[in-house]
C-alpha atoms as a printed R data frame, in Angstrom:
    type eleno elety resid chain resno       x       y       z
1   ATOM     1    CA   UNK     A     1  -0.334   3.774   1.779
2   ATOM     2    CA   UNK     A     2   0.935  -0.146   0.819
3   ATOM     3    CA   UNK     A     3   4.254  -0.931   2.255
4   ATOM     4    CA   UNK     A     4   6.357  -3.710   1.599
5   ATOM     5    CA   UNK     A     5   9.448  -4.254   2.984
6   ATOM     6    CA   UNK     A     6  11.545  -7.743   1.593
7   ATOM     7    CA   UNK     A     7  14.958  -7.927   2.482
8   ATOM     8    CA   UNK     A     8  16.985 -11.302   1.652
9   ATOM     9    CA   UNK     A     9  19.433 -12.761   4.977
10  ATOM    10    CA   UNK     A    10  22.035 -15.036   4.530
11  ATOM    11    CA   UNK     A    11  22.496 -17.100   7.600
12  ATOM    12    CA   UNK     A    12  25.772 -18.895   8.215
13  ATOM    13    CA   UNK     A    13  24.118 -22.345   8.920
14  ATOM    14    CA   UNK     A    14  21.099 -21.783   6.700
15  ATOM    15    CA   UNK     A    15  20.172 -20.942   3.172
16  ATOM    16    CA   UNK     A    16  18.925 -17.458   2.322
17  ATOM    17    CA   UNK     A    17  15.610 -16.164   3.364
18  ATOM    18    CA   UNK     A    18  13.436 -13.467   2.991
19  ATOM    19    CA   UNK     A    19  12.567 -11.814   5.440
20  ATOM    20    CA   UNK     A    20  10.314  -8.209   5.436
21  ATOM    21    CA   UNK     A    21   7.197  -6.639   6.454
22  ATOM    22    CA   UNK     A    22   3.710  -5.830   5.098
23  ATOM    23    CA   UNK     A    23   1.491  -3.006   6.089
24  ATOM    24    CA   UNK     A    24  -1.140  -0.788   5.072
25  ATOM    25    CA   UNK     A    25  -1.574   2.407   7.363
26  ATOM    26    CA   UNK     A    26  -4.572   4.215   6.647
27  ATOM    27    CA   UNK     A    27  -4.956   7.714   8.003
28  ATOM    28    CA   UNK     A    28  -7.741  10.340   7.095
29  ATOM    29    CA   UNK     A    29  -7.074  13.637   5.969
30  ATOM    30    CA   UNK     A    30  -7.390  16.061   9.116
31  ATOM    31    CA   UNK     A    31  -4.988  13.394  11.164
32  ATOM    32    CA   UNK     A    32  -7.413  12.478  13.289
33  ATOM    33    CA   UNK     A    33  -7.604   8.304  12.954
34  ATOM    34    CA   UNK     A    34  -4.736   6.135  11.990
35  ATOM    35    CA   UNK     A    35  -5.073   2.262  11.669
36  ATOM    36    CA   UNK     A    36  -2.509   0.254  11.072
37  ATOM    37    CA   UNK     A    37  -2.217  -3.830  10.472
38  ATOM    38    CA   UNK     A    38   1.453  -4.662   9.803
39  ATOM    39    CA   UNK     A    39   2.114  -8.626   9.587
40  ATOM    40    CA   UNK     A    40   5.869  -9.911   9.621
41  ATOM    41    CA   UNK     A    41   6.941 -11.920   6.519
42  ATOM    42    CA   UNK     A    42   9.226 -14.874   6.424
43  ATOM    43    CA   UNK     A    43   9.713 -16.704   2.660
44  ATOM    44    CA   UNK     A    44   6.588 -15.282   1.772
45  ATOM    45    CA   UNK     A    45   4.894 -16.383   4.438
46  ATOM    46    CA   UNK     A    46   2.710 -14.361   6.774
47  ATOM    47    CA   UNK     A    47   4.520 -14.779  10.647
48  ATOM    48    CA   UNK     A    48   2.209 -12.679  12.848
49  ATOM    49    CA   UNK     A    49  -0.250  -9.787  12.452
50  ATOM    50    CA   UNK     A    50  -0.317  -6.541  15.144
51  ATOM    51    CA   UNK     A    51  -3.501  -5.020  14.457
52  ATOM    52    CA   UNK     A    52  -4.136  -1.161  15.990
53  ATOM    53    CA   UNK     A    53  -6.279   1.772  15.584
54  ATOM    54    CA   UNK     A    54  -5.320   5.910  17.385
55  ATOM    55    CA   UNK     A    55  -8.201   8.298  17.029
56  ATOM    56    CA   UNK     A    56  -8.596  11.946  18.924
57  ATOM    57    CA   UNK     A    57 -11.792  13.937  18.685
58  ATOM    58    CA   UNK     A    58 -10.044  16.959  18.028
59  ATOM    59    CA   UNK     A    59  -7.060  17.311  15.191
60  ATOM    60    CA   UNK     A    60  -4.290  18.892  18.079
61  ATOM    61    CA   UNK     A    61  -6.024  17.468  20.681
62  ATOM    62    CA   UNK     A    62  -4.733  14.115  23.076
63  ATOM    63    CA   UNK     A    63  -5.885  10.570  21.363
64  ATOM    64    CA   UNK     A    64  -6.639   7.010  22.313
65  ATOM    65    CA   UNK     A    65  -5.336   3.739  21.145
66  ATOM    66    CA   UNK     A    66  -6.553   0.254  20.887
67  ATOM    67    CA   UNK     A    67  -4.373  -3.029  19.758
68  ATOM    68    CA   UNK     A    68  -6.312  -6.013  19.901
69  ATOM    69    CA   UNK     A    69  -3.477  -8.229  18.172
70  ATOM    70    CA   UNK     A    70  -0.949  -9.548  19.552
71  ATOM    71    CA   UNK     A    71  -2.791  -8.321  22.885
72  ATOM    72    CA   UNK     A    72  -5.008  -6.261  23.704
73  ATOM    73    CA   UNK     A    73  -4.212  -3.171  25.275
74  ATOM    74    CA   UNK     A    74  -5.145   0.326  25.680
75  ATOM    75    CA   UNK     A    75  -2.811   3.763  25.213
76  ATOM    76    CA   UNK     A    76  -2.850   7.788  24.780
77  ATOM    77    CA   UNK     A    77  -1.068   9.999  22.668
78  ATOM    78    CA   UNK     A    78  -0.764  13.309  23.286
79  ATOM    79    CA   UNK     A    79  -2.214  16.689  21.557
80  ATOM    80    CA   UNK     A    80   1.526  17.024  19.895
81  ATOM    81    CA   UNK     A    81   1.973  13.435  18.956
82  ATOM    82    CA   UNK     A    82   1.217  13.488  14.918
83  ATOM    83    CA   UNK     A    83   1.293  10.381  11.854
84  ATOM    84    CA   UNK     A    84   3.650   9.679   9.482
85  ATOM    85    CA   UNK     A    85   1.701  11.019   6.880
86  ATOM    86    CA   UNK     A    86   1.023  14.388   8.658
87  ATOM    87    CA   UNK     A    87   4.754  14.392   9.502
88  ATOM    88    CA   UNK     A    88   5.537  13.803   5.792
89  ATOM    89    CA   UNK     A    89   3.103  16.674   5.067
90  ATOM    90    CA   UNK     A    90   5.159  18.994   7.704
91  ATOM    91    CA   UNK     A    91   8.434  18.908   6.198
92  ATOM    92    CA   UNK     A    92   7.366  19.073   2.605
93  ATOM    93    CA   UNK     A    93   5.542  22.551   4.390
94  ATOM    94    CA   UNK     A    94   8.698  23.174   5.921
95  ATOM    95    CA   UNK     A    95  10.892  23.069   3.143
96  ATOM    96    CA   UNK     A    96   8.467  25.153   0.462
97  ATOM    97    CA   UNK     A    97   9.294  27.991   3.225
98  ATOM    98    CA   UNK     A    98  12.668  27.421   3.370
99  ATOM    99    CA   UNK     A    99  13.458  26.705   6.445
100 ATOM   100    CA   UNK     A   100  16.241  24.088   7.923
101 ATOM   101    CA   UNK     A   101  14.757  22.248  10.804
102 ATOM   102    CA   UNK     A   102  11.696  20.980  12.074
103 ATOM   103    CA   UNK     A   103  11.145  18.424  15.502
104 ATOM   104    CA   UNK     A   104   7.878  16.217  15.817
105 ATOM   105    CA   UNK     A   105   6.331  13.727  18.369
106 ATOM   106    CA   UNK     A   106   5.323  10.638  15.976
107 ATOM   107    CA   UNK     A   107   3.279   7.721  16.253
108 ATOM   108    CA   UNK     A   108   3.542   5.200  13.642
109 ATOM   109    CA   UNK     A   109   2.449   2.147  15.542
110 ATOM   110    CA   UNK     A   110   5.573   0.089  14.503
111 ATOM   111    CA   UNK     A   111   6.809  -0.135  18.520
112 ATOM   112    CA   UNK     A   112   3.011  -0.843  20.258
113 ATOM   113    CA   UNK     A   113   2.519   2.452  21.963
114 ATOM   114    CA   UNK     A   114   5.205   3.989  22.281
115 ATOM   115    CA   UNK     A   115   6.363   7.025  19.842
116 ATOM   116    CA   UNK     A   116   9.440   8.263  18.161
117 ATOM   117    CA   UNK     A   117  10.752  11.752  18.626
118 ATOM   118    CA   UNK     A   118  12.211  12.860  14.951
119 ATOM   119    CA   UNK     A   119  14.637  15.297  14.231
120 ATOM   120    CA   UNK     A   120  14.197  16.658  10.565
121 ATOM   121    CA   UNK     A   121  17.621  18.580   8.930
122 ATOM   122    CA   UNK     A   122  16.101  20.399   5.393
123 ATOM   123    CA   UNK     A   123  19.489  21.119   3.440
124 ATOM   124    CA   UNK     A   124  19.285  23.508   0.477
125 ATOM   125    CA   UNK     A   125  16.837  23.944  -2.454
126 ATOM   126    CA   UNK     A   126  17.775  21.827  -5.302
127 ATOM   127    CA   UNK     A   127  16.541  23.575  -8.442
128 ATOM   128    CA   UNK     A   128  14.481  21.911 -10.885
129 ATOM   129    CA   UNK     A   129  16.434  19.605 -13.383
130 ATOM   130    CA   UNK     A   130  19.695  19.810 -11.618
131 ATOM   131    CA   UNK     A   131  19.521  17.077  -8.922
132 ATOM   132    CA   UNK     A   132  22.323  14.849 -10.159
133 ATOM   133    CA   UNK     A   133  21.549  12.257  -8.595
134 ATOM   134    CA   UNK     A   134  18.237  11.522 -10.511
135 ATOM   135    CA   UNK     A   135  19.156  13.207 -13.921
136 ATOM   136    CA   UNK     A   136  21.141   9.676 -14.483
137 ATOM   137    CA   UNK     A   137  17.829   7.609 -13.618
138 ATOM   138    CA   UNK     A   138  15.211   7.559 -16.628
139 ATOM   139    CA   UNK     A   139  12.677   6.457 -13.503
140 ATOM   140    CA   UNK     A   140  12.705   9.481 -12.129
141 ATOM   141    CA   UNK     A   141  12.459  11.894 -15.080
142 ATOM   142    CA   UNK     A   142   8.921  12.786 -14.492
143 ATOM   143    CA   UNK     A   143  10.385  14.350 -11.092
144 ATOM   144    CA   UNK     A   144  12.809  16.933 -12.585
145 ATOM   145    CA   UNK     A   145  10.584  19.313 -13.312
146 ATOM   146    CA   UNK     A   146  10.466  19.813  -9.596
147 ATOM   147    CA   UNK     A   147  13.187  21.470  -7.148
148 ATOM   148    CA   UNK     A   148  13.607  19.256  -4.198
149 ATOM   149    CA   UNK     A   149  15.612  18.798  -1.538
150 ATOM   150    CA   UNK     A   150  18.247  16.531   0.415
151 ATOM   151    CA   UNK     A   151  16.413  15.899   4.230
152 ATOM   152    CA   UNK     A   152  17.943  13.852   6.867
153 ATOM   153    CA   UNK     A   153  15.787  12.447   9.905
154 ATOM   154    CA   UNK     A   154  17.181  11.375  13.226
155 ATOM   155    CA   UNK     A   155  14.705   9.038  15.442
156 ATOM   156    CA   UNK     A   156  14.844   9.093  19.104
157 ATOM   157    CA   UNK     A   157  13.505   7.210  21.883
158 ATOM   158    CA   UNK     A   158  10.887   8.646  24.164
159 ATOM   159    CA   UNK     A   159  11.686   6.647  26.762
160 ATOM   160    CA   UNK     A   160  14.594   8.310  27.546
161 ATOM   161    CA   UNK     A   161  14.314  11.935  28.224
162 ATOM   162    CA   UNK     A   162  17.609  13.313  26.906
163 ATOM   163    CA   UNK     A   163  18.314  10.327  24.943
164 ATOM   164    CA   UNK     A   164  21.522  11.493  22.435
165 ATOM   165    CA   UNK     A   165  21.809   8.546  20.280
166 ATOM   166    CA   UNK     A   166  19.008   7.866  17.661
167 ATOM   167    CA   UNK     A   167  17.609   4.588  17.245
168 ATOM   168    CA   UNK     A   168  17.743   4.977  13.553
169 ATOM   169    CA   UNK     A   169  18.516   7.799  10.653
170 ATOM   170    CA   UNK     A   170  17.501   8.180   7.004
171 ATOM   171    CA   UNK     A   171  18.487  10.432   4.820
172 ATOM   172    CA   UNK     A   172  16.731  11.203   1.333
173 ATOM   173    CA   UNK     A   173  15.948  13.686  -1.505
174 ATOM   174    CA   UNK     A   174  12.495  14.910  -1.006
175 ATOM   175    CA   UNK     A   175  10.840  16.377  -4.359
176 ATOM   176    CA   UNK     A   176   7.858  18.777  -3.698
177 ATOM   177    CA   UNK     A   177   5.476  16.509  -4.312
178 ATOM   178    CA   UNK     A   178   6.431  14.493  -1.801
179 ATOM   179    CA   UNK     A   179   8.134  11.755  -3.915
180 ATOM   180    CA   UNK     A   180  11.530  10.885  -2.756
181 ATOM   181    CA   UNK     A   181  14.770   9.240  -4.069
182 ATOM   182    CA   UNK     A   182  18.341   8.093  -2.603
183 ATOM   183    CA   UNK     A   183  16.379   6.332   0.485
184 ATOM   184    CA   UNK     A   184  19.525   5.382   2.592
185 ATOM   185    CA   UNK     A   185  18.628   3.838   6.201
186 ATOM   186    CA   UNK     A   186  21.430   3.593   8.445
187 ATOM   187    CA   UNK     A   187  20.429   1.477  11.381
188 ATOM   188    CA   UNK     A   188  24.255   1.436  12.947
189 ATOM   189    CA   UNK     A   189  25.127  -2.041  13.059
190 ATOM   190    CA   UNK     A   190  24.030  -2.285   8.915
191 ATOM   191    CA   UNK     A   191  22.766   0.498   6.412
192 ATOM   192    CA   UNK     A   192  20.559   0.256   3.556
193 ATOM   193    CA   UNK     A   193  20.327   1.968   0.284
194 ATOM   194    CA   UNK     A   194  17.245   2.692  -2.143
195 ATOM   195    CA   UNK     A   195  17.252   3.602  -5.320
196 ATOM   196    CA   UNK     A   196  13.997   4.783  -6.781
197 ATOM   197    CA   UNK     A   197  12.849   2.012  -9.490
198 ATOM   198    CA   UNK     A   198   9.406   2.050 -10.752
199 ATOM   199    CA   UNK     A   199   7.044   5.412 -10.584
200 ATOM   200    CA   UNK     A   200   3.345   5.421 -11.291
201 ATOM   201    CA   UNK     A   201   1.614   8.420 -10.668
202 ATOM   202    CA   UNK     A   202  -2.226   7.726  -9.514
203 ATOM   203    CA   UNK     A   203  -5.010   9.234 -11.357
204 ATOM   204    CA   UNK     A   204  -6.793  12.096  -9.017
205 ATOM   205    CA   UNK     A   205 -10.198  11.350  -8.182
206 ATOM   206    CA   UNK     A   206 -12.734  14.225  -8.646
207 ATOM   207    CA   UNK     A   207 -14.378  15.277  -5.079
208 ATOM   208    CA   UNK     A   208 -17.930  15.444  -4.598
């Protein structure tokens, strides 16, 4: 997956500037490996690089980290601890059967070594063609052939053990492919909205 975050900040004493994140998290199918290379962005302008790499010899079983950038240091995840992409696979699995709720350990590598507790919320199926909020959006009209579903995530700490506020929420509409739209990130002291504006679907490569 290619990420890039840009967000422009208007400083009181300064002009504008952009300010975002690029990444490129690779994970392999089973869930086993995960690298990840994030580098800050100011003006367009690479800041700093973290560079890490999580791999477990068995798919539930405990794994090790690496980061060699900024410094190098070792870690361990645990047999529960899943990625993002596994975690993305989970509640599109979760919703197909209907059900409301799902909880996962995840390790994304944006906080060093530490992991994120989320707390999924699946609300009810949207049927195909009726999700108002897309049917407005010509963008997303390859989508409404699909029922999907509004999904709201809550991220904890693990540092604290019964930690009650998250550290972040998003909220979205999840279509069962996996595709979602109305990205709104509420980080408490500011919230950000998405609207879905370009969709390219990638041609399938035939397996050998």
């Amino acid at each position: 997956m290619n990420f890039l975050w840009v967000n422009p900040v208007e400083y009181k004493e300064e002009n504008v500037r952009l300010i975002g994140t690029r990444s490129a998290p690779r994970e392999n199918c089973d869930g086993r490996v995960m690298n990840y290379s994030p580098s800050e962005i100011v003006d367009n302008k690479p800041q700093g690089e973290k560079r890490l790499s999580v791999a477990r010899a068995e798919k539930n079983g405990p794994g090790e980290g690496s980061i060699s950038l900024p410094e190098a240091k070792k870690f361990s995840i645990t047999g529960e601890t899943i990625f993002p992409m596994q975690h993305q696979l989970r509640l599109m699995d979760t919703a197909a059967k209907g059900e409301a709720r799902d909880t996962s350990l995840i390790y994304d590598g944006s906080d060093g070594e530490n992991s994120v507790r989320a707390i999924s919320t699946i609300g009810k199926k949207i049927d195909a063609g009726t999700n108002k909020q897309d049917t407005g959006n010509p963008t997303a009209a390859p989508l409404l052939a699909l029922p999907s579903w509004p999904v709201s995530i809550a991220y904890y700490s693990t540092d604290e053990a019964n930690a009650e506020t998250p550290l972040y929420q998003i909220s979205f509409d999840m279509y069962a492919n996996g595709v979602s739209t109305g990205l709104i990130m509420d980080y408490g002291n500011f919230v950000l909205e998405g609207k879905l504006s370009k969709l390219e679907f990638l041609k399938q490569e035939t397996c050998n």
